[in-house]
C-alpha positions in Angstrom: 103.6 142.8 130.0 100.8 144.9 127.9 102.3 148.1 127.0 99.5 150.6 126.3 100.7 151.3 122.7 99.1 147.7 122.1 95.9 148.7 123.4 95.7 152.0 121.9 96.7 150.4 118.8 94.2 148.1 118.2 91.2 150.0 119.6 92.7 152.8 116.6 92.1 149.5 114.0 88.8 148.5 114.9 88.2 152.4 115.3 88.9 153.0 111.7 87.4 149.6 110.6 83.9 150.9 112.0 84.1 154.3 110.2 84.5 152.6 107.1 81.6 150.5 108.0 78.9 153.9 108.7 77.2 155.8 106.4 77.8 159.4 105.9 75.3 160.9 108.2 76.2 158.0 111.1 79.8 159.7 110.6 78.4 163.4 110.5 76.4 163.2 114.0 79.6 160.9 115.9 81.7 164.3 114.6 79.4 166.3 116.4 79.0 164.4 119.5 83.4 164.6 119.5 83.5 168.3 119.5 80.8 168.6 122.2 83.0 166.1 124.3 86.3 167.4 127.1 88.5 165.5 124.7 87.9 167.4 121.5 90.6 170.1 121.4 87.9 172.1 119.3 90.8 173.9 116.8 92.9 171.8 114.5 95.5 172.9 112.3 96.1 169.8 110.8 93.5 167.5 109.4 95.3 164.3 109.8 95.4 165.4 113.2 92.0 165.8 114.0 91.3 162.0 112.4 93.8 160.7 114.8 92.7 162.2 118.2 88.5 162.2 116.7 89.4 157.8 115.9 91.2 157.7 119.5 87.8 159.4 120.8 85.6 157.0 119.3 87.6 154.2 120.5 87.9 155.4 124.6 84.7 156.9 124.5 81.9 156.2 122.0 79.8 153.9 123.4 78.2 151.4 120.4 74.0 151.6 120.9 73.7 148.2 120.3 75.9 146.8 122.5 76.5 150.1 125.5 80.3 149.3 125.3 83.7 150.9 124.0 85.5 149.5 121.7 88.2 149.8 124.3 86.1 147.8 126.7 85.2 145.4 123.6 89.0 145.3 123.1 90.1 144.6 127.0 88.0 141.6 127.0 91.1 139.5 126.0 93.8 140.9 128.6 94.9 140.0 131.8 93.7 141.4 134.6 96.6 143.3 135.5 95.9 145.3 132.0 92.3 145.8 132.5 93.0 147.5 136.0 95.9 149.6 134.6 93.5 150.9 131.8 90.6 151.1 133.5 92.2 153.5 136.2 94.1 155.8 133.7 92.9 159.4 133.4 93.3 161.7 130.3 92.9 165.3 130.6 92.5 167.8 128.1 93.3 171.6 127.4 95.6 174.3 127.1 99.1 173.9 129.1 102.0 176.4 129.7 105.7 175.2 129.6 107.0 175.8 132.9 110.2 173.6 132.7 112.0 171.3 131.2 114.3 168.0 133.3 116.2 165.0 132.1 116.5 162.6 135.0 117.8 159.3 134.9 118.1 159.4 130.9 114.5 160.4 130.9 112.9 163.2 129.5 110.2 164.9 131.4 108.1 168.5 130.6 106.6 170.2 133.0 103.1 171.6 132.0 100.4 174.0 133.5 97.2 174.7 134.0 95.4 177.0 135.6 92.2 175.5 136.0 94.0 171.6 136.4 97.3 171.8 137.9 100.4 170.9 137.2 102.1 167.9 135.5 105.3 166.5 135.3 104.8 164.7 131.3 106.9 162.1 130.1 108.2 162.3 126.3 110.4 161.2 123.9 114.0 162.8 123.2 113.0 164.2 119.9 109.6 166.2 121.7 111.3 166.9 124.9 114.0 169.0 122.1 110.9 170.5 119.8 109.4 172.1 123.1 112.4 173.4 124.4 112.5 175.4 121.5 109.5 176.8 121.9 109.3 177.0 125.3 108.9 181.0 125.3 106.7 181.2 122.9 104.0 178.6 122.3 101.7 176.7 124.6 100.6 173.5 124.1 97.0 172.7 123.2 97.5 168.3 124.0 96.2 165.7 125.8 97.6 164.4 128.6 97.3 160.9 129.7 98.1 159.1 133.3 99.0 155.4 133.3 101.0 153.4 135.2 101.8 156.0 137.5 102.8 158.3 135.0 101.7 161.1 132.8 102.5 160.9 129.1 101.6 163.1 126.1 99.0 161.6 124.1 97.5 162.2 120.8 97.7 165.8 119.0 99.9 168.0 120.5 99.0 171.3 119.2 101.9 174.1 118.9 99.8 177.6 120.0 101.9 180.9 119.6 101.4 183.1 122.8 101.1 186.0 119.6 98.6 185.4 117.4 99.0 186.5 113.4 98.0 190.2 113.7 101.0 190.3 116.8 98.3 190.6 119.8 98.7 188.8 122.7 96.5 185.9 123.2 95.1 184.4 126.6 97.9 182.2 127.0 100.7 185.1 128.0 99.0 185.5 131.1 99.6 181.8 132.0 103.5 182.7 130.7 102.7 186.4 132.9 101.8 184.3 135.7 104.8 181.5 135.4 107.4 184.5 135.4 105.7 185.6 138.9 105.5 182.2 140.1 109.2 181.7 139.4 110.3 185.0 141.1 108.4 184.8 144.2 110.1 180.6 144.5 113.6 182.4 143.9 113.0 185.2 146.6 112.0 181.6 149.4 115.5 179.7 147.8 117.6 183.1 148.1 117.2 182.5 152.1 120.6 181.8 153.8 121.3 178.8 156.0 123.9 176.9 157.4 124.5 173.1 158.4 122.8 174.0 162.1 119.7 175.4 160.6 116.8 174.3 162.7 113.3 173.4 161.2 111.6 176.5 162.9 114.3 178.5 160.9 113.1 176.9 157.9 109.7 176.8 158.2 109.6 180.7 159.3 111.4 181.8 155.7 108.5 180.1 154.1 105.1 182.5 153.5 102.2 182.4 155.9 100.0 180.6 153.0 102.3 177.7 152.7 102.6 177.3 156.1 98.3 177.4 156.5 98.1 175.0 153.3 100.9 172.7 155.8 98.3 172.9 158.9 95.4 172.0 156.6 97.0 169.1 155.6 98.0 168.0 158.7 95.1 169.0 160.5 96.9 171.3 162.9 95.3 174.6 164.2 96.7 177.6 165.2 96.2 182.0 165.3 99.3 183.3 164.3 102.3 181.9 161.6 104.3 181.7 164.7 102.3 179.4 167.0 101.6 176.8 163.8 105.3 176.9 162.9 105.7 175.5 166.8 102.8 172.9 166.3 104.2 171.9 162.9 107.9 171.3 164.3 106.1 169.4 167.8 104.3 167.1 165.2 107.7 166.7 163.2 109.7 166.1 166.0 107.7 164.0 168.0 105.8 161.8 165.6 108.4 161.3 163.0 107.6 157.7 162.4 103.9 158.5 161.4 105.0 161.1 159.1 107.2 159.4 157.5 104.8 156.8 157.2 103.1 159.1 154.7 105.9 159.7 152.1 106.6 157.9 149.2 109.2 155.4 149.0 111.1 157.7 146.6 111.0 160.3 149.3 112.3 158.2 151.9 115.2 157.8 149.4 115.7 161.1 148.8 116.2 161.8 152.7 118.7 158.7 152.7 120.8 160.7 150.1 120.8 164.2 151.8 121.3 162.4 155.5 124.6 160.3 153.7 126.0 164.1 152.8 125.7 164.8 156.4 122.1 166.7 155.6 123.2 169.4 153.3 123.3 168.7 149.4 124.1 170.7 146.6 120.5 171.0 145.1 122.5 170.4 141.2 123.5 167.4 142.4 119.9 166.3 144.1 117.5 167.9 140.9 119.9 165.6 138.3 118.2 162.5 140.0 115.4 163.5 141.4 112.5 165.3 139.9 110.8 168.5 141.2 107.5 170.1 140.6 107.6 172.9 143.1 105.8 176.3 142.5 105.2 179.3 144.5 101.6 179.5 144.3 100.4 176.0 143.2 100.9 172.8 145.8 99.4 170.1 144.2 102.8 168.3 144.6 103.0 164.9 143.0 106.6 164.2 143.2 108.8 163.2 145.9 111.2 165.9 145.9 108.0 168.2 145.5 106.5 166.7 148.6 109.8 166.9 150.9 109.8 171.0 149.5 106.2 171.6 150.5 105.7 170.2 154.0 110.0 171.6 154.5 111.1 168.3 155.7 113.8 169.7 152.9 114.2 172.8 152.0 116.3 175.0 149.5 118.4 178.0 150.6 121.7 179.3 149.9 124.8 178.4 151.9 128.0 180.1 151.5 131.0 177.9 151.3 134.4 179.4 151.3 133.1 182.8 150.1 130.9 181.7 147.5 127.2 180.6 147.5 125.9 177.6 146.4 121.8 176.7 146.1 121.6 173.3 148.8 118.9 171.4 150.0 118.8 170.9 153.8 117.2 168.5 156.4 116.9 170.6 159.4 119.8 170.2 161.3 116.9 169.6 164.3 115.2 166.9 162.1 118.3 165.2 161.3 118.9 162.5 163.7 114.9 161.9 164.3 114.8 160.8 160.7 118.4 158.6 161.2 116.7 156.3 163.9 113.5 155.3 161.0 115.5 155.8 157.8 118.6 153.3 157.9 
């Protein structure tokens, strides 16, 4: 198997082997074209930095005038196919990203970046990253790259550290992404401070959800309705009755995650869920790309509070309704 390391690698090699090739004003007007381009970041502190993401530019990018290719297509010529699909579907997006979160999962390290503009993205990294930007998770932004490949998102290039205060101590445009996250987070607490119990029925659950999640559910199940109250009844008719052809639509990791909650008799300790599985739910933002995320947003599970022996404990619940509809398809 082609990692993508290899690729990047050696379009970075015949990158810098054609700069050393151009004269100085060939070099000059590719510089210019980078910072007019989505990729160039367009502030550097480093200079080394800026070499590395302008040569991994050239590479993806810059299209040769003699020939109208890459050097990444020149480069994917000798790969398997399998390879050439894989690269030619990955995506890389560029900008300004807020730290929302931070998970370990499985022994893998994942951040959980934000944009307004883009969305959300659960990033894959390395121990040693995954550490630096939990220490400055408060503080800083991150002005990167992300890149999607494989069916995941990895950081990729310069990652730039940006300091929600600039030098003179004033606030700079990226507190209000941290303004907004705070919101974000208290508005999702207020939803997962709702009480339930092991009979808690899917009505139940969908009513202590806010009238805009439930009209983002209908639109994407193409269900009408006036009020919240007559599309909570259409959502849990559809749910009930047509199980199979929902189900149909979830991940397999999503079917797994229903397998887990259904073997605890459909009421988990949400601890013992998030350790495994990862979540990218938000209160204003449902864009959901993971399982768990998916499973929040359309309430097939949701996250209250249930009090056992006196004391309350954050669980994820299948309605108590939903339960044995999803037994007879999920074995």
């Amino acid at each position: 198997m082609v990692l993508l390391v290899d690729v990047i690698n050696e379009v970075l090699e015949k990158s810098e082997n054609a700069m050393t090739a151009m004269r100085k004003d060939e070099i000059e007007e590719i510089f210019k074209e980078f910072f007019r381009s989505d990729f160039s970041l367009k502030q550097y502190t480093d200079a080394n930095g800026f070499y590395l993401d302008f040569l991994i530019w050239y590479g993806l990018y810059y299209r040769n005038p003699k020939t109208n290719m890459t050097i990444l297509e020149e480069v994917l010529q000798k790969f398997d196919e399998e390879t050439i699909d894989k690269v030619k579907n990955m995506k890389i997006i560029s900008g300004d990203f807020s730290i929302r979160d931070l998970q370990k999962i499985n022994n893998e390290y994942f951040v959980e970046l934000f944009n307004k503009d883009i969305g959300e993205f659960l990033v894959k990294v390395d121990p040693s990253t995954w550490k630096s930007i939990k220490e400055v998770k408060n503080t800083h932004v991150l002005r990167c790259h992300i890149i999607y490949y494989g069916g995941k998102y990895y950081l990729f290039g310069v990652v730039e550290y940006i300091p929600i205060l600039n030098e003179n101590g004033f606030l700079t445009p990226a507190f209000i992404d941290k303004a907004m996250e705070r919101i974000d987070n208290m508005r999702l607490k207020e939803i997962e401070s709702a009480n339930v119990t092991e009979r808690t029925t899917l009505k139940q659950c969908l009513a202590k959800y806010p009238a805009t999640w439930i009209n983002e559910i209908c639109d994407a199940l193409n269900i009408k309705g006036r009020v919240k109250k007559e599309k909570i009844d259409k959502i849990a008719e559809v749910y009930l009755k047509e199980t199979e052809k929902v189900l149909e639509k979830l991940p397999d990791e999503a079917l797994e995650i229903l397998r887990v909650v259904l073997n605890k008799g459909g009421v988990i300790k949400y601890g013992e869920l998030s350790r495994k599985f990862m979540d990218d739910t938000t209160y204003f933002y449902h864009n959901n790309k993971t399982p768990l995320g998916i499973l929040r947003f359309y309430c097939i599970v949701f996250i209250g509070k249930i009090n056992i022996k006196g004391k309350n404990y954050r669980v994820a619940i299948i309605p108590s309704d939903l339960r044995e509809k999803l037994k007879e398809y999920i074995k």
